[in-house]
C-alpha positions as CSV (number, residue, x, y, z in Angstrom):
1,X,129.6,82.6,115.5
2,X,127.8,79.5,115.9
3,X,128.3,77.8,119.4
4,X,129.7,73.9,118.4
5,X,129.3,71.2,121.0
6,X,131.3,67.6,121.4
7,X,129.3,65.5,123.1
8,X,131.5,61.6,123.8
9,X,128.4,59.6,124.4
10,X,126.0,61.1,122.3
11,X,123.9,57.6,121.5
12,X,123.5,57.1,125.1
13,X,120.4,58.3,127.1
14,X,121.6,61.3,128.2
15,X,123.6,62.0,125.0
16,X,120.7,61.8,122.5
17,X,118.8,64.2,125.1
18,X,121.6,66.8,125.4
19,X,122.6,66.7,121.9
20,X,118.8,67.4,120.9
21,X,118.5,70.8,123.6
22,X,121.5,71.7,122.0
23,X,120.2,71.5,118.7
24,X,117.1,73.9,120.1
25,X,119.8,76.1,121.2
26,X,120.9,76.7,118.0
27,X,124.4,74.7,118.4
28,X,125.8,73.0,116.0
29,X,126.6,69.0,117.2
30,X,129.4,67.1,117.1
31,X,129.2,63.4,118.7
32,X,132.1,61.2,119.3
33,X,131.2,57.4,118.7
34,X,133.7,54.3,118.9
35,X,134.9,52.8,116.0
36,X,133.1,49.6,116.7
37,X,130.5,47.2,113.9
38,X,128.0,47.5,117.0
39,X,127.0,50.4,117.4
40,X,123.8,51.5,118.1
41,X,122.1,54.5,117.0
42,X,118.6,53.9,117.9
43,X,118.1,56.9,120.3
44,X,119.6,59.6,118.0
45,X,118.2,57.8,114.7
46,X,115.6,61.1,114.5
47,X,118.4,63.8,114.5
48,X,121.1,62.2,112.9
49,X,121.1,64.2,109.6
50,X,121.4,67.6,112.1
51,X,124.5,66.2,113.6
52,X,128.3,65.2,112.9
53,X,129.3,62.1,114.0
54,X,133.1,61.2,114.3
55,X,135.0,58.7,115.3
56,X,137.4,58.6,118.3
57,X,137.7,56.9,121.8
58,X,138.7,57.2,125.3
59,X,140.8,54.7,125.7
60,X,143.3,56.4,122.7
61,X,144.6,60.3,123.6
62,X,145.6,60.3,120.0
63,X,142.3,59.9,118.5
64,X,140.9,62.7,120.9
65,X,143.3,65.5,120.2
66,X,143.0,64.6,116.3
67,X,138.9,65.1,116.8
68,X,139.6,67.9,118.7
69,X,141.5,69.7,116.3
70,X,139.7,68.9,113.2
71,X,136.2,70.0,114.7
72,X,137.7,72.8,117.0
73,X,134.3,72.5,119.7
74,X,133.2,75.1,122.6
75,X,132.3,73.3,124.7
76,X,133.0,69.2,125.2
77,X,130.4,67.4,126.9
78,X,132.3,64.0,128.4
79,X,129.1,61.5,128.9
80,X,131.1,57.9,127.9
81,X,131.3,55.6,130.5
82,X,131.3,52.1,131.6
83,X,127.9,53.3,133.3
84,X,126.2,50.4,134.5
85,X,127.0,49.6,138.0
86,X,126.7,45.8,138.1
87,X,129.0,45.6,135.0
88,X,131.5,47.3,137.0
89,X,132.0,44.2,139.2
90,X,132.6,41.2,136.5
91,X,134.6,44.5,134.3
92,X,136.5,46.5,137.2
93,X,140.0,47.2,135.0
94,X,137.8,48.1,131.7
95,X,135.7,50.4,134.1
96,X,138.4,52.2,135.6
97,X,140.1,52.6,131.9
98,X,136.9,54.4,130.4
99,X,135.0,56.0,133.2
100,X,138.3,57.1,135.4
101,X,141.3,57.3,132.7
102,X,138.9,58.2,130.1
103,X,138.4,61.5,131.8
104,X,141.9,62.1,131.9
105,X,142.9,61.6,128.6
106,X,139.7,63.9,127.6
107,X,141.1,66.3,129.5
108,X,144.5,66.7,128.4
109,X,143.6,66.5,124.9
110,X,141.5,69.8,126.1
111,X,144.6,71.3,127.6
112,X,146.9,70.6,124.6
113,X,144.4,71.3,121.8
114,X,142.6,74.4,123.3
115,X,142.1,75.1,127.0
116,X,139.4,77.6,125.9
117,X,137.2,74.8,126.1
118,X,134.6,74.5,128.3
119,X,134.4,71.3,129.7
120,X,131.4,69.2,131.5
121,X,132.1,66.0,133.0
122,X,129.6,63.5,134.3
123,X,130.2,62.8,137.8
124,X,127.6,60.4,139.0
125,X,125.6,60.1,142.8
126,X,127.6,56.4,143.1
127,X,130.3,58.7,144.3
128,X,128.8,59.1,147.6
129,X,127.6,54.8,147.9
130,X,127.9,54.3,151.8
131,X,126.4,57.7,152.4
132,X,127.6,60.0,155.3
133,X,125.3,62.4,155.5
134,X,121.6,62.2,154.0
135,X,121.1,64.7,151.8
136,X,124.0,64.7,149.9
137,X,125.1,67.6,149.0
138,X,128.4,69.2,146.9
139,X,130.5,69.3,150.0
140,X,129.4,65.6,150.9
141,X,132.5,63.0,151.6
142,X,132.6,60.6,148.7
143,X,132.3,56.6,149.9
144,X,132.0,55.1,146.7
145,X,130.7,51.6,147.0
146,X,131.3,49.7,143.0
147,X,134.2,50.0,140.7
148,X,132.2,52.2,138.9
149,X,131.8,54.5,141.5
150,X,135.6,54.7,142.6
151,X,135.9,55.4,138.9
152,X,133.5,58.0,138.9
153,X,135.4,59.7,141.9
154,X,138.5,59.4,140.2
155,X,137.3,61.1,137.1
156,X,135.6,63.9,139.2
157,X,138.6,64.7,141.6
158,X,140.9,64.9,137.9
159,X,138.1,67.6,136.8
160,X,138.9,69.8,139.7
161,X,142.7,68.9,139.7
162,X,143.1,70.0,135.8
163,X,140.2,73.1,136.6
164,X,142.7,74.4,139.5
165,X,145.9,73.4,137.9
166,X,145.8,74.8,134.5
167,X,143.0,77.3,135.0
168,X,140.8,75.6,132.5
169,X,136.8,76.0,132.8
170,X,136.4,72.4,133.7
171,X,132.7,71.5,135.8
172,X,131.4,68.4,136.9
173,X,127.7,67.6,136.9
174,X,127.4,65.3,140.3
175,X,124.0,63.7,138.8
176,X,121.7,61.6,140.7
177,X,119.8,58.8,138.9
178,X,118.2,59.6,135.6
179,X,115.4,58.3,133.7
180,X,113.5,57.8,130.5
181,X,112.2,55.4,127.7
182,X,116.2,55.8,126.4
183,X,117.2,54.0,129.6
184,X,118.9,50.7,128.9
185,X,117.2,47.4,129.3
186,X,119.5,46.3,132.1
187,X,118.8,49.2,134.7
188,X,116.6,48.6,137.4
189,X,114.0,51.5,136.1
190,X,113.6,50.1,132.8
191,X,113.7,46.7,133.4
192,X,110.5,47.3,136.1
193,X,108.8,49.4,132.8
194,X,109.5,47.4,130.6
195,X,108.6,44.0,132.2
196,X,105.5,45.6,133.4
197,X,104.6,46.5,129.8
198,X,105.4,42.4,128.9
199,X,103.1,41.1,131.6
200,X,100.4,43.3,130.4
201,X,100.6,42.4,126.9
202,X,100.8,38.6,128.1
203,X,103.9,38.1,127.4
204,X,105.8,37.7,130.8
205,X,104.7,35.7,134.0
206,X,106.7,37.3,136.2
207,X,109.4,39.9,137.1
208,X,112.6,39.1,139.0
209,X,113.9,41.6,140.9
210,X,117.0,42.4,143.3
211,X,116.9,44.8,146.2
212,X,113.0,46.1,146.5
213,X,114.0,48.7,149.2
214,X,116.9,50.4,147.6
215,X,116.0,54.0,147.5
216,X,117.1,56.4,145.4
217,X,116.6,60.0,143.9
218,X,114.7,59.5,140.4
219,X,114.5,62.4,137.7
220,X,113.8,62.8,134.1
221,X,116.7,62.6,131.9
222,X,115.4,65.3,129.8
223,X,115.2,67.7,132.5
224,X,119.1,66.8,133.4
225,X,121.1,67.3,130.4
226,X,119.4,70.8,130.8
227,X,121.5,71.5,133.4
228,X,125.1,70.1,132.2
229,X,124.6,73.0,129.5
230,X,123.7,75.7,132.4
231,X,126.9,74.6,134.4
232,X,129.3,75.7,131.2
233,X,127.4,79.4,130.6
234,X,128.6,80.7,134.1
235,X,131.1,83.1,134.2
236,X,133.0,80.4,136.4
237,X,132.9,76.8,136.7
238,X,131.8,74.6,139.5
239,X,130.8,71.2,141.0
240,X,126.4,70.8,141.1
241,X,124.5,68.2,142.7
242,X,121.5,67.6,140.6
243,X,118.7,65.7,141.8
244,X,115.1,66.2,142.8
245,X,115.3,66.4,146.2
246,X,113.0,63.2,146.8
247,X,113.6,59.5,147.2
248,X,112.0,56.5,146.2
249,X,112.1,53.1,146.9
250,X,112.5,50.5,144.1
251,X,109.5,49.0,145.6
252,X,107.1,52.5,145.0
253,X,108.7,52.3,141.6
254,X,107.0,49.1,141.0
255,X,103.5,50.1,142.7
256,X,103.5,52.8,140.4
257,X,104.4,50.9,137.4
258,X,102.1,48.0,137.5
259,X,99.4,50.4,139.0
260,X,99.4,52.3,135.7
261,X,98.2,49.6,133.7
262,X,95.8,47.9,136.5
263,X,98.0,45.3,137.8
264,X,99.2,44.9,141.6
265,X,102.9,44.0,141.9
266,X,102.9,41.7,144.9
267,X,101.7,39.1,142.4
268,X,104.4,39.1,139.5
269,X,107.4,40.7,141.4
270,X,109.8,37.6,142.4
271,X,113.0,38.9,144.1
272,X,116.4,37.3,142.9
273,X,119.3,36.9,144.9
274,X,121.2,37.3,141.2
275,X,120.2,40.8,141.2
276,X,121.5,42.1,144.4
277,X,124.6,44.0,144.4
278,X,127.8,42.9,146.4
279,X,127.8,45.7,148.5
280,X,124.4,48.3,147.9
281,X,124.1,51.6,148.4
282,X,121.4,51.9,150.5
283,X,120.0,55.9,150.6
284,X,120.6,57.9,147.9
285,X,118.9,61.9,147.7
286,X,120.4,65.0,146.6
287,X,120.4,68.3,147.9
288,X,119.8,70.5,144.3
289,X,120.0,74.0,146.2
290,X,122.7,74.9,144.6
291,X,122.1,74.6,141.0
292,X,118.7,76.1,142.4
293,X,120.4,79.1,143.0
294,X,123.5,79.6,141.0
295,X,121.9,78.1,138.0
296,X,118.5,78.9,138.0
297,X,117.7,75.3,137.3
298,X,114.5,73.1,138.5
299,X,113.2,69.4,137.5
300,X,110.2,69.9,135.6
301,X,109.1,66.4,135.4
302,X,107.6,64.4,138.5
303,X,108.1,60.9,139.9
304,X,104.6,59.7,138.9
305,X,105.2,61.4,135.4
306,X,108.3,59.6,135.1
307,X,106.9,56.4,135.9
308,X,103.8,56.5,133.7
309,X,105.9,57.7,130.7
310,X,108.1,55.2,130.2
311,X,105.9,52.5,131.2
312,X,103.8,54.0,128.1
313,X,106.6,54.4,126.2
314,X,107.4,50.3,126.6
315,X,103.6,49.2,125.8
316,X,103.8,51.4,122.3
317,X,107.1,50.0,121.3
318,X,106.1,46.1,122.3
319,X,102.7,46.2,120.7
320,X,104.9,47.4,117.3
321,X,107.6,44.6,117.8
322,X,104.4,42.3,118.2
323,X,102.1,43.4,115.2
């Protein structure tokens, strides 16, 4: 019988990615979208007419145990979030409702529906903010440092609580940052590729810029969702740190970016006080031995790769908004 995925954030980065390795897999796609006149299907625009979309939200239990027993899924793959950081300060209450409580309605609409179901949850690196221990690793104390990461922790700690409680093969995916053209505008990786792309084409001046020596632990997107799907086709589920193993600042991400097309950064980089966080998580890196091991999984893409490709990716797509 044909495996059936439900992916909640499928036109999201990682959504479109996931549900398109699925679709290689020979899995047939469900993806949960909000009822909403704004919605944006830009990213998944290509393999739309391979997937099912439905309608249903996080914020109403009702709506997920109706999807869940119409489309009957394998697997459920929660990716909807709140998920940007500094939106989680002006937005705490509306953050904690989708990216913590969200979980737990997901989940219990699993339990009461099916708890067959394999579930993957996205935890998220901003659990571990003020770090303890550099690398961070599975067993690594959480000191979340954003409403979005005590929302994260919230919805990872449920994961375990509903996976040991009512035996259900529940797994989170602790997932350190993520990349690609499909980032959003507003994060820090896609603002720096894009705006480097702007200035080259003469469109920009400049590029303001919060914290330059945040580091964290970049991969490729595409090489991520990989692994959700690996954590729900072991015999048991588990908790993964995936990451690359490096760190960069935000600093070398902007070398590398304006170095790509010939430009040196010290001269259009302006740093804004309006971008820094209220309280920044300094060193982020992820130990990935585990998911070496158990899962068999590696990042195939590298930092420089990363870089250049979306910074590509941005010049192609302003030179056709600008014909």
């Amino acid at each position: 019988m044909k495996k059936r995925a439900l992916i909640t954030g499928i036109t999201g980065q990682d959504g479109s990615y996931l549900a398109e390795f699925l679709l290689s897999q020979g899995y047939e796609v469900i993806g949960m979208v909000r009822r909403t006149s704004t919605v944006n299907f830009e990213r998944i625009t290509h393999i739309q007419p391979h997937v099912t979309l439905v309608t249903g939200d996080l914020l109403d239990e009702v709506s997920l145990i109706n999807m869940l027993r119409e489309h009957r899924p394998t697997e459920v793959y929660n990716l909807a979030a709140q998920s940007f950081v500094q939106t989680s300060w002006p937005q705490p209450v509306f953050t904690g409702e989708t990216t913590a409580l969200g979980v737990t309605r997901m989940l219990d609409a699993v339990r009461l529906v099916d708890p067959d179901i394999r579930f993957y949850q996205a935890s998220s690196s901003e659990m571990f903010g003020k770090v303890v221990e550099v690398p961070q690793k599975e067993t690594t104390p959480f000191y979340p440092r954003s409403p979005y990461g005590v929302a994260k922790v919230y919805g990872h700690w449920i994961t375990v609580n509903y996976r040991e409680s009512y035996n259900m093969f529940a797994c989170s995916g602790i997932l350190f940052n993520h990349e690609s053209p499909r980032r959003g505008l507003e994060f820090v990786t896609r603002k720096i590729s894009h705006g480097v792309a702007r200035i080259k084409l003469g469109l920009d001046q400049e590029l303001r810029l919060g914290n330059l020596d945040a580091q964290r632990d970049w991969g490729f997107a595409g090489d991520y969702v990989e692994a959700m799907w690996l954590m729900l086709q072991q015999d048991h589920p588990d908790d993964y740190v995936i990451a690359t193993g490096e760190t960069h600042s935000v600093r070398e991400f902007c070398e590398l970016a304006f170095g790509h097309v010939g430009l040196n950064y010290q001269e259009y980089v302006v740093q804004d006080e309006r971008f820094m966080r209220p309280a920044e998580v300094d060193l982020l890196i992820g130990d990935p031995s585990k998911a070496h091991t158990s899962l068999g999984w590696q990042p195939k893409t590298s930092f420089p790769t990363l870089v250049q490709m979306m910074v590509d990716a941005d010049l192609q797509l302003l030179k056709e908004q600008n014909r």
